[in-house]
C-alpha positions as CSV (number, residue, x, y, z in Angstrom):
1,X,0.0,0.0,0.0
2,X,3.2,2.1,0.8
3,X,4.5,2.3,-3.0
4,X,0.6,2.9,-4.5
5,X,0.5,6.2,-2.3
6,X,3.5,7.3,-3.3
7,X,3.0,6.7,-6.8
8,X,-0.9,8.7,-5.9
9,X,0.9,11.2,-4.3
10,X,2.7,12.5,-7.6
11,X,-0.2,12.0,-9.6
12,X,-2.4,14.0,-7.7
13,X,0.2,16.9,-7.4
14,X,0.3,16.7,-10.8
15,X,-3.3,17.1,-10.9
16,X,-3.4,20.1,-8.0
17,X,-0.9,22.1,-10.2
18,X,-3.0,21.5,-13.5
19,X,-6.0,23.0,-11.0
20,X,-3.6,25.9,-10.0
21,X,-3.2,26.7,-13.7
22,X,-6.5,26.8,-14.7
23,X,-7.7,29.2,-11.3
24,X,-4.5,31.5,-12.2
25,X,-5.4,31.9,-15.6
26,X,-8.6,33.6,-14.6
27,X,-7.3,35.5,-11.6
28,X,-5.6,38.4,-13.4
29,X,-8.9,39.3,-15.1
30,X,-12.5,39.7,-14.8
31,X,-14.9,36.9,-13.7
32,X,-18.2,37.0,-11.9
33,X,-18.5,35.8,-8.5
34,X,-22.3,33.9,-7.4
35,X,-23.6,33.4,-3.4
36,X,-24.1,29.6,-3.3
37,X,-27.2,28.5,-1.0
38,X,-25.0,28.6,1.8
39,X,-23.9,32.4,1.3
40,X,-20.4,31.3,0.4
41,X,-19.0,32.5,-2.6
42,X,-18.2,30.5,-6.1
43,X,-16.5,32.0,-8.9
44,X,-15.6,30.9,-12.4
45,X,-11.8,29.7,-11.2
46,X,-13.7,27.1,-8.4
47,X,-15.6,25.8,-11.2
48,X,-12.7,25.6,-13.8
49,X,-10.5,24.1,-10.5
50,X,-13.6,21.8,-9.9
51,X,-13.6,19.9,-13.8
52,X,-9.9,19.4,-14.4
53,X,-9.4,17.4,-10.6
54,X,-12.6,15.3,-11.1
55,X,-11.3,14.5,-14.7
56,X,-7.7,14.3,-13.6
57,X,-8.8,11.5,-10.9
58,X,-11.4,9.9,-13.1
59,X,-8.3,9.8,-15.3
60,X,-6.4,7.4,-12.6
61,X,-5.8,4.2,-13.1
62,X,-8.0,3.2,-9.8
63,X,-11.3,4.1,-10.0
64,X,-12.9,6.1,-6.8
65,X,-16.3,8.0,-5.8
66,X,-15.1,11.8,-6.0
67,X,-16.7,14.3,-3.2
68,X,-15.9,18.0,-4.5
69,X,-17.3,21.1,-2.7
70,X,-18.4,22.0,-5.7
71,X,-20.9,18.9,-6.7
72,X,-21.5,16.8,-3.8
73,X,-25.2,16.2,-4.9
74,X,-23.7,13.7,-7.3
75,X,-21.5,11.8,-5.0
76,X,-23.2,8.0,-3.8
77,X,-21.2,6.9,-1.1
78,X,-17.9,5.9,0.0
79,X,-18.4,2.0,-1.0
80,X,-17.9,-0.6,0.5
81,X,-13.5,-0.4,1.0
82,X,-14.5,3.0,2.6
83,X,-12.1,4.9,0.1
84,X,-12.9,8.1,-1.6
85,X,-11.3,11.6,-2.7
86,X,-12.3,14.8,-0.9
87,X,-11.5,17.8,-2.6
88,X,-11.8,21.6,-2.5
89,X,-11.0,23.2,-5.6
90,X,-10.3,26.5,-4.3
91,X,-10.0,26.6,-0.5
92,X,-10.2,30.5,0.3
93,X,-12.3,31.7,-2.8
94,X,-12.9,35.2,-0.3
95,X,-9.1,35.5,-0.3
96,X,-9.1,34.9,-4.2
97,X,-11.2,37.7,-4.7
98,X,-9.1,40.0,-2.5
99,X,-6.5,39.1,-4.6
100,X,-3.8,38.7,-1.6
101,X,-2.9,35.6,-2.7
102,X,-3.4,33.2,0.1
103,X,-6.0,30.3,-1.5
104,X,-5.2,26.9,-2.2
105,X,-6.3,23.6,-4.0
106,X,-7.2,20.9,-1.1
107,X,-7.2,17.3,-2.4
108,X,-7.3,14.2,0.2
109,X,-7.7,10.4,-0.2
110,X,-9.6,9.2,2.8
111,X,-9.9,5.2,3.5
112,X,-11.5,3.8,6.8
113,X,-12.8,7.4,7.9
114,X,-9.8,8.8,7.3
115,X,-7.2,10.7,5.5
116,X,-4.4,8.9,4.2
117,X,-2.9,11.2,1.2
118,X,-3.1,15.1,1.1
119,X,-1.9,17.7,-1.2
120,X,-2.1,21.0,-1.2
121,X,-1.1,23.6,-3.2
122,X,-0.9,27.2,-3.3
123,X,-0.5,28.2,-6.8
124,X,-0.6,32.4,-6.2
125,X,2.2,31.5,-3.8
126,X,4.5,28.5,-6.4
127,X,4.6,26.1,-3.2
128,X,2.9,22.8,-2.3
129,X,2.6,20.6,0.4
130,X,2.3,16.9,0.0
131,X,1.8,14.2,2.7
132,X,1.0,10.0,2.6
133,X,0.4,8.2,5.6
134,X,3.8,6.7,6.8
135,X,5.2,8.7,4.5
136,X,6.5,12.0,6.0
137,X,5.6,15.2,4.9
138,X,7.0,17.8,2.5
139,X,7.0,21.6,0.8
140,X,7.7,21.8,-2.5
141,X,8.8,24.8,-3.7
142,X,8.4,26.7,-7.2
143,X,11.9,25.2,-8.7
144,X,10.7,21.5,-7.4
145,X,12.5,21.2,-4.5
146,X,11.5,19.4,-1.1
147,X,12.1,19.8,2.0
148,X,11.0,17.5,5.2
149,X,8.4,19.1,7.1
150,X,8.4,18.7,11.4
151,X,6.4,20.9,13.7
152,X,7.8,23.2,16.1
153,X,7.5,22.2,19.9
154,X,5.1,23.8,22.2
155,X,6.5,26.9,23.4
156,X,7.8,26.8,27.1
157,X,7.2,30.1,29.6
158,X,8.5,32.9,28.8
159,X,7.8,31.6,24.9
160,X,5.6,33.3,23.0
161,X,2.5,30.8,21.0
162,X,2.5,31.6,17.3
163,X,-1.3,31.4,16.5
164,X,-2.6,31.5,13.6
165,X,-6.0,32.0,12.6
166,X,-9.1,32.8,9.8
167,X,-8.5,36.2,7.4
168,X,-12.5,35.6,6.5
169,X,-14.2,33.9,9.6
170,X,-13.8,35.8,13.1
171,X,-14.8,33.8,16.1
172,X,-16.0,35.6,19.6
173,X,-15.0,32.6,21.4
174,X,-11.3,33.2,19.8
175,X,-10.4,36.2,22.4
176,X,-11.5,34.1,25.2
177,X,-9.3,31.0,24.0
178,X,-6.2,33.0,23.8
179,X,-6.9,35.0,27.0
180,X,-6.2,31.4,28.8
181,X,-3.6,30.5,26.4
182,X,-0.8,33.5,28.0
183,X,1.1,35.2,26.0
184,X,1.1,34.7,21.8
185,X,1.4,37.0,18.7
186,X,-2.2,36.4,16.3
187,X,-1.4,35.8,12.8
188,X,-4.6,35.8,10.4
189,X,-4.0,33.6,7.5
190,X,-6.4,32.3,4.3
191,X,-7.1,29.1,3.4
192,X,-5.4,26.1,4.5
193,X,-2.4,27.5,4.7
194,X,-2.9,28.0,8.5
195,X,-2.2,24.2,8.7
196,X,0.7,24.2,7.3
197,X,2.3,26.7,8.5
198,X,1.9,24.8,11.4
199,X,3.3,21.7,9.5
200,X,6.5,23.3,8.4
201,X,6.9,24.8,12.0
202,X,6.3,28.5,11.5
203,X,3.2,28.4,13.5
204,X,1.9,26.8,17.0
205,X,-1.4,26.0,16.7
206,X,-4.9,26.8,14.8
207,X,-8.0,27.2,16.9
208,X,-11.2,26.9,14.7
209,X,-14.8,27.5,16.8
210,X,-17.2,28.1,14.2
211,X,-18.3,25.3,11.6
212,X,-16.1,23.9,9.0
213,X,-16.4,21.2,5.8
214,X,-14.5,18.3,5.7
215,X,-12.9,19.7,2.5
216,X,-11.4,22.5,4.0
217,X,-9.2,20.2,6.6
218,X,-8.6,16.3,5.2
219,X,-5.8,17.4,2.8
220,X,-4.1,19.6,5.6
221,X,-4.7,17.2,8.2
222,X,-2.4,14.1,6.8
223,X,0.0,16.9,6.3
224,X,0.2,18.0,9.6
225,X,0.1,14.5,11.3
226,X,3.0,13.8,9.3
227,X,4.8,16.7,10.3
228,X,4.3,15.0,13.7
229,X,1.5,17.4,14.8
230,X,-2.1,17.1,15.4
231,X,-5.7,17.9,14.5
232,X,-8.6,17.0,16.4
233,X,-12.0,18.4,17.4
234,X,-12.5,20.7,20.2
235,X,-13.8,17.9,22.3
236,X,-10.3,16.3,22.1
237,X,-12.0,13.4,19.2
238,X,-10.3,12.4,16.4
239,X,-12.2,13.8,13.0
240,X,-13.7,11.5,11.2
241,X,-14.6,11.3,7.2
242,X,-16.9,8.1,7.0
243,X,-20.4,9.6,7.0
244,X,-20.8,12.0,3.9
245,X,-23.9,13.0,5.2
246,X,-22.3,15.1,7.6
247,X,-20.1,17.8,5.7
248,X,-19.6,20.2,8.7
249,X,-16.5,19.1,11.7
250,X,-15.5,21.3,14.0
251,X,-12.0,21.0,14.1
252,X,-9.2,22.5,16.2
């Protein structure tokens, strides 16, 4: 199983940069932006992100159920191995349209609940991050080259916590977290990136109290794990991807 994610892993980077293409050859120019049903935003760049992963995996040589942000009315199920790919096409489509550059293509493989493969890739920025269970994790910058990822350790006292949190998504629960947490500099941050900042130990930790899809943390998640670190819900639970019926975690 080692060698088959490994080989996954470069296909669907391959994939996440063809995505990256597509949404940056719209972002220089004009394109309208609609209010999905949910009063999130979708622009042409999601959509064009959206088409070339579902073909690019459809594409693979092993056939699996595809759950996008962008069409999940369509997807039937996990099966019965429990395997499927979870993807956002444009993580951060609020930061896209403030044009500062901090959105990202999620994709994940999840078997038996959970995330096994993860890329991510920031294609504003010209970095990635890839991660396969047993696997370590990695950034991968513009010219191609990789470099190990480990998170920080927890700060000791008189340290300062690095914390990173949402440019789009402010929490009133937030200012009473970090009043117990002591002393720590706030850095807001788009997209996924928050998690792996945290992967590649420029950050501490990400609290998250409002709702969140699976989409937006599966990728970052093997990532992160395989940087040593972890993600969980606020109640201390693992999170868990077996039940597509339930799109919204709350992770911290």
């Amino acid at each position: 199983m080692g060698e088959l994610l490994e080989q996954l892993l470069e296909q669907v980077l391959t994939i996440a940069y063809d995505a990256g293409d597509a949404i940056m050859a719209i972002y220089g120019n004009e394109y309208s932006v609609e209010i999905k049903e949910d009063h999130s935003p979708v622009t042409e760049a999601d959509k064009a992100a959206h088409h070339v992963i579902v073909a690019g995996l459809q594409a693979l040589k092993e056939k699996l159920p595809v759950l996008s942000e962008e069409d999940t009315s369509h997807f039937a199920g996990a099966g019965d191995d429990k395997r499927y790919w979870l993807v956002d096409p444009l993580d951060g489509t609020k930061e896209f349209i403030k044009k500062n550059n901090e959105f990202t293509v999620n994709i994940a493989l999840i078997e038996n609940d959970s995330p096994v493969l993860g890329v991510v890739t920031a294609p504003a920025l010209g970095i990635a991050y890839v991660a396969a269970k047993g696997k370590g994790s990695y950034k991968i910058d513009r010219h191609g080259h990789r470099e190990q990822l480990n998170v920080a350790n927890a700060p000791h006292p008189p340290g300062v916590w690095r914390v990173v949190s949402s440019r789009s998504h402010k929490s009133p629960e937030l200012c009473g977290w970090l009043k117990q947490l002591g002393d720590h500099e706030l850095n807001p941050v788009g997209s996924s990136l928050k998690f792996c900042l945290i992967a590649e130990g420029a950050a501490d930790v990400y609290p998250r109290f409002g709702p969140t899809c699976r989409w937006d943390t599966a990728a970052a998640q093997v990532i992160i794990e395989e940087a040593g670190g972890v993600v969980q819900a606020m109640s201390g639970e693992p999170l868990h991807y077996g039940n597509p019926a339930e799109i919204l975690i709350r992770p911290l």
